[in-house]
C-alpha positions, -999 to 999 in steps of 0.1 A, spaced: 16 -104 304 50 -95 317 69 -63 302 92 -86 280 62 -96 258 46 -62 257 77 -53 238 82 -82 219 47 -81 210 50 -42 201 81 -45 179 63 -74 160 30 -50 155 53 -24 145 72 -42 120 39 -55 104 24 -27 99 59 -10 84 59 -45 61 22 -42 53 24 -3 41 52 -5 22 41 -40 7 5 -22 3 18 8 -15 41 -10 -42 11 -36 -53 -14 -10 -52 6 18 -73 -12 11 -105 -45 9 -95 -38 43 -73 -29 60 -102 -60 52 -125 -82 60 -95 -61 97 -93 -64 101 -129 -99 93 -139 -119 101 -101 -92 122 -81 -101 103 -53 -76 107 -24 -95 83 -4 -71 52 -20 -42 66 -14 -49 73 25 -68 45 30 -33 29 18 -12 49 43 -33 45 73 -16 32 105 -16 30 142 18 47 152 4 80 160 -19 52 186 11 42 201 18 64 237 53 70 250 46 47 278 49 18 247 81 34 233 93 43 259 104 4 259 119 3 230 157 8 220 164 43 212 177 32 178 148 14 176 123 38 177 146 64 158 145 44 125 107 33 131 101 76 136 121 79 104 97 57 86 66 72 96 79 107 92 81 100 57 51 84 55 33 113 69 52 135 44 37 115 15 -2 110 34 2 152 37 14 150 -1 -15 133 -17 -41 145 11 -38 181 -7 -21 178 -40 -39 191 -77 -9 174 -97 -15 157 -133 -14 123 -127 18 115 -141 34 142 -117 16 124 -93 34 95 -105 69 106 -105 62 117 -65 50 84 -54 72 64 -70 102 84 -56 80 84 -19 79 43 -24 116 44 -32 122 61 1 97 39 21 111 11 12 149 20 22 134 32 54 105 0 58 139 -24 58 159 -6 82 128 -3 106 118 -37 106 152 -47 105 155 -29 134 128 -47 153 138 -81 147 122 -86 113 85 -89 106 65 -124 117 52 -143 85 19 -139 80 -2 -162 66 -5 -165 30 -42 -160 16 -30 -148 -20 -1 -148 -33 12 -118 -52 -2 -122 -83 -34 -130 -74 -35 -103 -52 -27 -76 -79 -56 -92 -98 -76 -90 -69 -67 -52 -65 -71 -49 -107 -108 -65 -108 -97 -97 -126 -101 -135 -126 -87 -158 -108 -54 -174 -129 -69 -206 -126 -100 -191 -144 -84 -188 -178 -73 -160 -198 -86 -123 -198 -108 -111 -221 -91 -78 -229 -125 -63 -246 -145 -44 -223 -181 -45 -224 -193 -9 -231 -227 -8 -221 -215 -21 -183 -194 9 -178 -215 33 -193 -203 35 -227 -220 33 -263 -236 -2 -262 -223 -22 -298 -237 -57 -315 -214 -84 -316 -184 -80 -344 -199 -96 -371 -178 -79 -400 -159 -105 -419 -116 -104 -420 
C-alpha cells in the first residue's frame, strides 16, 4: 500500500472512531447513569470511552496535516479528561449527570471539528437504526414487537414476588 492510502486510510479510522465515541456516549447517557446510580460501575463508562489513539505512533501522524492532528489531539484530550473523570469520581449521580452532559457538550463541538478536519467520517453500515439501538442498549423489544409492558415482573429482579391483580376497579 503506497503512503497516500496509509493516510487516507488513517484519517478515515480516525474520524470513525471520533464519530463512534461521541455517537456512543450521547445514546448511551441514560443507561450510564442508572448503571452509576444503582451499581457504581465505572466499567460502562470506560468501556464507552475506549479508543485506539494513544495506539497510533508518530510515524502515523507524523503524516497528517498539522491542523489536522491539532484538532484530533483536542478531541482526545478531552476525552481523556472525562475517562480520568469518571475512572475516580464518588459524585451523586445527578452530579455525575451535570459533568457528562457538559463533557458530551464539549465532545461533540470538538468530534465535528475533528472529523471535519479529516475529510468527514465514511458511512457505515446501518445494522440498527437509532431507536432500535437505544432499545437495544435499554433491554427492550424490538418496535415491531409491539408495545412495552411498563410493569416489571418482581420476582425476576429479585423483588417481592405478587399474584396477578385481581382486585376489581
Amino acid at each position: 500500500m503506497d503512503r497516500s492510502e496509509r493516510v487516507k486510510r488513517l484519517r478515515a479510522l480516525m474520524a470513525l472512531e471520533i464519530a463512534r465515541i461521541v455517537d456512543d456516549l450521547a445514546l448511551r447517557r441514560d443507561f450510564l447513569m442508572r448503571i452509576w446510580g444503582r451499581f457504581r460501575d465505572r466499567s460502562p463508562f470506560l468501556e464507552t470511552v475506549y479508543n485506539r489513539y494513544k495506539s497510533v505512533g508518530f510515524p502515523d501522524l507524523v503524516d497528517l496535516e498539522t491542523d489536522e492532528v491539532v484538532v484530533v489531539e483536542a478531541f482526545f484530550r478531552k476525552l481523556d479528561e472525562f475517562r480520568l473523570y469518571v475512572s475516580y469520581t464518588q459524585d451523586m449521580p445527578t452530579t455525575m449527570g451535570d459533568r457528562y452532559d457538559l463533557a458530551v457538550e464539549q465532545l461533540v463541538v470538538l468530534g465535528e471539528q475533528a472529523v471535519e478536519a479529516l475529510g468527514g467520517a465514511p458511512e457505515s453500515p446501518v445494522i440498527l437504526d437509532d431507536d432500535s439501538r437505544e432499545a437495544f442498549l435499554l433491554g427492550l423489544p424490538p418496535a415491531d414487537e409491539g408495545p412495552v409492558d411498563s410493569e416489571v415482573d418482581e420476582s425476576l429482579v429479585g423483588g417481592s414476588s405478587r399474584g396477578p391483580d385481581t382486585s376489581e376497579e
